[in-house]
VOGU-3710 file (C-alpha; in Angstrom, 3 decimals, decimal comma):
1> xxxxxxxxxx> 0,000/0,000/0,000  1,150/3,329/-0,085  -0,018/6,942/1,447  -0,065/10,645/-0,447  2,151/12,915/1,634  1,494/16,673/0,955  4,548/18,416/0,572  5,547/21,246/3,057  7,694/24,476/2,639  8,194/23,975/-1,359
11> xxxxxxxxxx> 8,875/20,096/-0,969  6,673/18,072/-3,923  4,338/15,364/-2,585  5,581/12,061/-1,994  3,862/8,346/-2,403  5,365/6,373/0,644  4,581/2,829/0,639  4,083/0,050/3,667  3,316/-3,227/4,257  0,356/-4,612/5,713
21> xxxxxxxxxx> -0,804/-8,103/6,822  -4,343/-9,082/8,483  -4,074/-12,743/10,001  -6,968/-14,676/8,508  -8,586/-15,011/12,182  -9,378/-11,678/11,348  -10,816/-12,226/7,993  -14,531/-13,136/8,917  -14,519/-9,738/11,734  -13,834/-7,753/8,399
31> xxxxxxxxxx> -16,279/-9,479/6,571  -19,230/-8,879/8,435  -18,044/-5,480/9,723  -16,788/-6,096/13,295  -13,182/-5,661/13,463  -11,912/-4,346/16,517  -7,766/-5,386/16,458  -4,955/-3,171/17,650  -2,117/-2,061/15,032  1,140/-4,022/15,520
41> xxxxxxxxxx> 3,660/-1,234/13,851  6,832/-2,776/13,061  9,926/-0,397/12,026  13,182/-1,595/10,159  16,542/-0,928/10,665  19,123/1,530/8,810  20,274/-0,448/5,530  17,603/-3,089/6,632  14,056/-3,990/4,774  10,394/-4,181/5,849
51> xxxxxxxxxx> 10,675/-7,980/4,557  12,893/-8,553/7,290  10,329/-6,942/10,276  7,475/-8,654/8,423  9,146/-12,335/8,837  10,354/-11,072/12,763  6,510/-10,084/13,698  4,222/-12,351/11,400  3,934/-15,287/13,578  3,126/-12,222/16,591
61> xxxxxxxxxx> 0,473/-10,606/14,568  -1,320/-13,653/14,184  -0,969/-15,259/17,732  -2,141/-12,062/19,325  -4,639/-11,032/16,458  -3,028/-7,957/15,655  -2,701/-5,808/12,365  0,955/-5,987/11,413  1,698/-2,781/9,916  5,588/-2,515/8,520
71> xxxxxxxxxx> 6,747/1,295/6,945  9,197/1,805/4,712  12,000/3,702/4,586  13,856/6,292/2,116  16,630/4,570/0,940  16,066/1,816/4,343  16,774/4,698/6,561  14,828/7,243/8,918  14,876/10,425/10,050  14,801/10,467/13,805
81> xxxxxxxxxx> 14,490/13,822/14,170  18,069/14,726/12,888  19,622/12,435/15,315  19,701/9,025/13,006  19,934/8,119/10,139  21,140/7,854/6,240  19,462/9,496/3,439  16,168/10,208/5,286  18,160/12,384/7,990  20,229/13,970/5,013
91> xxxxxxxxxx> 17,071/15,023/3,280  15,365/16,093/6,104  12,168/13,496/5,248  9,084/13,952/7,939  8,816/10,621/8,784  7,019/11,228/11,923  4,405/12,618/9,770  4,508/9,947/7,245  3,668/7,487/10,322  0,926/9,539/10,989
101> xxxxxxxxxx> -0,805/9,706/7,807  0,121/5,783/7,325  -1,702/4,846/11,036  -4,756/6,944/9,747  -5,425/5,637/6,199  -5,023/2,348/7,609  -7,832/2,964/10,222  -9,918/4,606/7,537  -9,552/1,434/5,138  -10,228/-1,054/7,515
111> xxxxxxxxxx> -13,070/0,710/9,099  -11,600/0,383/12,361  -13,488/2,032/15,165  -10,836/2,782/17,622  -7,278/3,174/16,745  -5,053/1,920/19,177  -1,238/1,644/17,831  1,908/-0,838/19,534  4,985/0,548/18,282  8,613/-1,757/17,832
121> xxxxxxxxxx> 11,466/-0,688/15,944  15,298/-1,872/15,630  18,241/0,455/15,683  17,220/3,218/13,232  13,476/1,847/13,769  13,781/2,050/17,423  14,997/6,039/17,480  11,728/6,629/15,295  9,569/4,900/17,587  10,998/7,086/20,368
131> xxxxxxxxxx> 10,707/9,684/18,238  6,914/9,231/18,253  6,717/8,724/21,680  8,567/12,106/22,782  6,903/14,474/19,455  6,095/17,848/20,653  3,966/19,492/21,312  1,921/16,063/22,371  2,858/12,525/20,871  0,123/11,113/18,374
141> xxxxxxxxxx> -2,999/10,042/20,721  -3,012/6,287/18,507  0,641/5,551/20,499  -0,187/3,094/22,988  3,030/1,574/24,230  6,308/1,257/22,958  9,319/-1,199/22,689  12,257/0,142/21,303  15,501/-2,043/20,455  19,124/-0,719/20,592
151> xxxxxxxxxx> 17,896/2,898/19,916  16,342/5,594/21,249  16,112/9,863/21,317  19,104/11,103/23,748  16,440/14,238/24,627  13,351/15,472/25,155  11,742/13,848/28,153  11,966/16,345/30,667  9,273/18,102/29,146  6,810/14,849/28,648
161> xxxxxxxxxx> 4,378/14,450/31,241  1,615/11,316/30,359  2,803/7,942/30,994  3,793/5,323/28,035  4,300/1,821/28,706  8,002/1,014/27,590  9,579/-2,190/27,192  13,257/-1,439/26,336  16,240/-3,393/24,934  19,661/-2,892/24,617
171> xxxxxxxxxx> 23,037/-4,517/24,288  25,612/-3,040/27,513  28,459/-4,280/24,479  26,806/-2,297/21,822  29,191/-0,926/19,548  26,909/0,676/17,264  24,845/2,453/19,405  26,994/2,941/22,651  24,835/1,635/25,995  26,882/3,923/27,565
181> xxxxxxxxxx> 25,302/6,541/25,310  26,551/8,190/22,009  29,334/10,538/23,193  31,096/10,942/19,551  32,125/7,071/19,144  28,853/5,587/17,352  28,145/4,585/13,994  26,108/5,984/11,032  26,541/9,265/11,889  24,284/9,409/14,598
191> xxxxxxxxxx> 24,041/13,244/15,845  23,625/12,935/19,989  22,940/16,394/20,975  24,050/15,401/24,398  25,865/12,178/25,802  23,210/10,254/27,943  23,468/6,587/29,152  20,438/3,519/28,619  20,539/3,778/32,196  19,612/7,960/32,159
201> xxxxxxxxxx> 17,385/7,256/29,565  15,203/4,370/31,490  15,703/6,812/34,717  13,649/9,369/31,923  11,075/6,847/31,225  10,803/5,893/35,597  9,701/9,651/36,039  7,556/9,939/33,411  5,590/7,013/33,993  5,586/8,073/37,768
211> xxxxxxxxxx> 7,627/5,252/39,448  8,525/4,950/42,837  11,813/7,004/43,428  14,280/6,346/44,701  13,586/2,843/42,366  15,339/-0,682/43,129  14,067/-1,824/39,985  12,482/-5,078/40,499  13,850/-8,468/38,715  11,125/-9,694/35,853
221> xxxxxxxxxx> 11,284/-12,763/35,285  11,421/-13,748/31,324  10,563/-17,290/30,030  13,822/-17,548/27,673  16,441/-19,715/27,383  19,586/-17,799/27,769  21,211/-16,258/30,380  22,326/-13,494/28,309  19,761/-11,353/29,382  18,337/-9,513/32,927
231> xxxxxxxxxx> 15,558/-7,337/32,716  14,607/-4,503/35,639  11,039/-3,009/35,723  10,196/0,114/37,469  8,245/-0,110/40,751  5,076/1,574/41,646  4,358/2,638/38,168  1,669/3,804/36,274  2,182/1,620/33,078  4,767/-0,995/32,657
241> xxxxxxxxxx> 7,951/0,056/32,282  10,691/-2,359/31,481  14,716/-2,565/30,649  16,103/-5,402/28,986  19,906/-5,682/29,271  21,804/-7,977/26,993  24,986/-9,142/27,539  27,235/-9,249/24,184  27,030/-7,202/21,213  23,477/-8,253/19,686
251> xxxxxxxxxx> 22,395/-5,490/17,393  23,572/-6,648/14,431  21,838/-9,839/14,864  18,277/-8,046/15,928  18,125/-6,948/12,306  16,715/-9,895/10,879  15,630/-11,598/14,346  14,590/-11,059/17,724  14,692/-13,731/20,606  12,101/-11,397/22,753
261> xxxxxxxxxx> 9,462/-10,830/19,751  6,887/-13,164/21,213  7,416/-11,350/24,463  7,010/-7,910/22,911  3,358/-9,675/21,526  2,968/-10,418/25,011  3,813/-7,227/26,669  1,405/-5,049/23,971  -1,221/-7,579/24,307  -1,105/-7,400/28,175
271> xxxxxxxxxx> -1,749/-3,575/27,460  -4,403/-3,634/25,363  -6,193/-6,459/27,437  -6,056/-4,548/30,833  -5,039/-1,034/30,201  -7,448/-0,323/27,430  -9,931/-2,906/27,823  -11,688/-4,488/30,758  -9,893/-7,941/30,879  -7,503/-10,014/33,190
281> xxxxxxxxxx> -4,633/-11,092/31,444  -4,129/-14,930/32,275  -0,557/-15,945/32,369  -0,817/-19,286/31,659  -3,296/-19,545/28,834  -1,316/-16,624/27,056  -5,045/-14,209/26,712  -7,083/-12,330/27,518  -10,201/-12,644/29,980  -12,981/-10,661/30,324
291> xxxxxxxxxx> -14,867/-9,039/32,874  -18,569/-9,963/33,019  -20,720/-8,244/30,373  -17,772/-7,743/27,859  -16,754/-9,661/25,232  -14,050/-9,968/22,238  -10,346/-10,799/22,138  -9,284/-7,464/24,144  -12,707/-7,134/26,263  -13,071/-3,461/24,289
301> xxxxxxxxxx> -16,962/-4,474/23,393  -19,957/-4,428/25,434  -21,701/-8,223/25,195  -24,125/-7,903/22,759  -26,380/-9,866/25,091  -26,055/-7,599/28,028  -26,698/-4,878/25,637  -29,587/-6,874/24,326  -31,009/-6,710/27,611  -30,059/-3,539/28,582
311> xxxxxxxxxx> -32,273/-1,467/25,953  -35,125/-3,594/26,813  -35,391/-0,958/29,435  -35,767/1,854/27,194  -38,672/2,937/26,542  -38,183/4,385/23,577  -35,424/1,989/21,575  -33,348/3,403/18,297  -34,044/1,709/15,334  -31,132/-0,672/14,961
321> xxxxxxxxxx> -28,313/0,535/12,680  -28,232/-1,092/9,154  -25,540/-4,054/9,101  -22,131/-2,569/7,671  -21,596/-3,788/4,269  -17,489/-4,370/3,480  -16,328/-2,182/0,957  -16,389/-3,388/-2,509  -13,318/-1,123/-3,241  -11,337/-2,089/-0,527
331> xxxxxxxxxx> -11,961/-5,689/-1,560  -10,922/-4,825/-4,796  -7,380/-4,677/-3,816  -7,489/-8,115/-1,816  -5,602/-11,143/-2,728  -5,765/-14,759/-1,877  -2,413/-16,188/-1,376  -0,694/-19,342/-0,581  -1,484/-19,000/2,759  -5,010/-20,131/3,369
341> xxxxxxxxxx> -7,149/-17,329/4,062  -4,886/-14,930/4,780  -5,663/-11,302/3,271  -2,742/-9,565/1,600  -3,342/-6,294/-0,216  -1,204/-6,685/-4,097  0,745/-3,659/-3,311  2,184/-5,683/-0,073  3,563/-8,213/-2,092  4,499/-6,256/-4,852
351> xxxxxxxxxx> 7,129/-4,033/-2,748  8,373/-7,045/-1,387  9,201/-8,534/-4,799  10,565/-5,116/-5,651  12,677/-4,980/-2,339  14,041/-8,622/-2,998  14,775/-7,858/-6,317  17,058/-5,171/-5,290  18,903/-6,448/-2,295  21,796/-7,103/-4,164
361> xxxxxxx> 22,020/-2,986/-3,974  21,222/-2,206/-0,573  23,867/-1,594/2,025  24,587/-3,967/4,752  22,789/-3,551/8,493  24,634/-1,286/10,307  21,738/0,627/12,603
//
């Protein structure tokens, strides 16, 4: 797919394109004209593809029932802000409000009733999802919860004052993007107006999301297989807010894979279950459970028995809204591929043909 963006102060407008995949769970809610589903954003690296964010969050998307929504990039790079990175930053490219436009034509086309966005992003990816998080004057009202890896803004949270939930990850040997913050010694030209630690910058997050100070961040426990890995979560706080420390020099690596992406699912779908909807998440079962009366995957909708019931006490009912038809249009520019039900729009799969026809050109990962 791909969104107009109106040029600003003499720039032309630009077509930016994205990928999008709807799990085929999802299929039948679109059909009839109830799909309620949260929008998994997924944000590549510098010298990195959407392909590659697509394969990392696919099989998360579709255990969680989430919308996986992957931008791309000007020449596989973004512009953070100035900070990071490649030909985006050199040309000065609004990406923040390409994300923007991208979140909202993808609510209008799906008919979605509430927009409700989980943000992850590697390197390059992860400084533009921070980048959303911390835009002035307010961030975009669709950000829900972030998880950034091995990159994110060195400024601008002093002035932030709502919570975010933040689920963090970072190498301490990182020798791209410097744990112990970007003081003149990273790569890819990354501009740090100031030289601030992983540590300051999780203190930043603490504050904002009104943790207990002073904080002995509590151990969480995670259910991998390594013991590469310790992760602290504030105390006392008023969303979730997480550091993952990893032992070695993974960011390379993270580019095409990510040993936590189940547990990102996790952590988003926790949100949406309890913060935004009226549901206990249930550890063991992996879901969602809601409270009596509501119903659906994330316990946003009222039952429609209890609602049923409940206008049986007006006196003087609505006529009931016509069912929603889906949009002949819209299904105009769905596919059936080799993946049984699954919905794919042709543009998806046409930038992906066009980006693995010219990977032979692109420049290795590097942030």
């Amino acid at each position: 797919m791909s969104v107009t963006i109106p040029g600003t102060s003499g720039k032309p407008t630009k077509e930016r394109s994205f990928l999008v995949y709807m799990p085929p769970e999802l299929c039948p809610q679109f059909t009839n004209g109830t799909l309620q589903a949260p929008l998994l954003m997924a944000i590549h690296c510098f010298g990195c593809t959407a392909g590659h964010e697509f394969q990392k969050f696919k099989n998360v998307a579709e255990t969680f029932g989430m919308i996986l929504v992957v931008p791309i990039g000007t020449q596989s790079s973004w512009n953070a802000n100035g900070v990071c990175c490649g030909a985006a930053k050199a040309q000065a490219i609004d990406d923040v409000g390409f994300l923007d436009t991208l979140v909202h034509e993808v609510t209008l086309r799906w008919r979605l009733p509430h927009t409700h966005v989980y943000a992850t992003g590697n390197s390059n990816g992860g400084f533009m999802v921070s980048a959303l998080a911390l835009r002035k004057p307010t961030r975009p009202q669709w950000l829900k919860a972030i998880a950034p890896l091995s990159g994110n803004m060195f400024e601008g949270y002093q002035n932030v004052t709502t919570p975010l939930a933040v689920f963090m990850h970072h190498s301490i040997a990182d020798e791209r993007v410097m744990y112990k913050g970007c003081c003149g010694d990273c790569c890819c030209d990354i501009r740090a107006p100031i030289c601030v630690s992983i540590d300051q910058i999780f203190a930043y997050w603490r504050t904002i999301n009104h943790c207990k100070e002073p904080s002995s961040a509590s151990s969480l426990q995670v259910n991998l297989a390594t013991p590469d890995l310790k992760c602290i979560s504030g105390v006392g706080c008023a969303t979730n807010t997480t550091l993952c420390q990893w032992t070695g020099d993974q960011h390379t690596s993270w580019a095409k894979s990510f040993p936590l992406a189940g547990e990102i699912g996790t952590f988003f779908a926790r949100h949406a279950c309890t913060v935004l909807g009226h549901g206990k998440w249930k550890y063991a079962e992996n879901q969602c459970t809601c409270a009596e009366g509501y119903e659906g995957a994330y316990c946003w909708d009222y039952s429609s028995k209890k609602q049923k019931n409940r206008n049986t006490l007006v006196l003087e009912p609505m006529p009931p809204s016509p069912p929603t038809t889906p949009s002949p249009t819209l299904y105009s520019n769905v596919v059936t591929l080799g993946v049984p039900a699954a919905f794919l729009l042709v543009g998806v799969w046409a930038v992906l043909g066009g980006f693995r026809s010219s990977r032979r050109n692109e420049q290795p990962a590097t942030s």
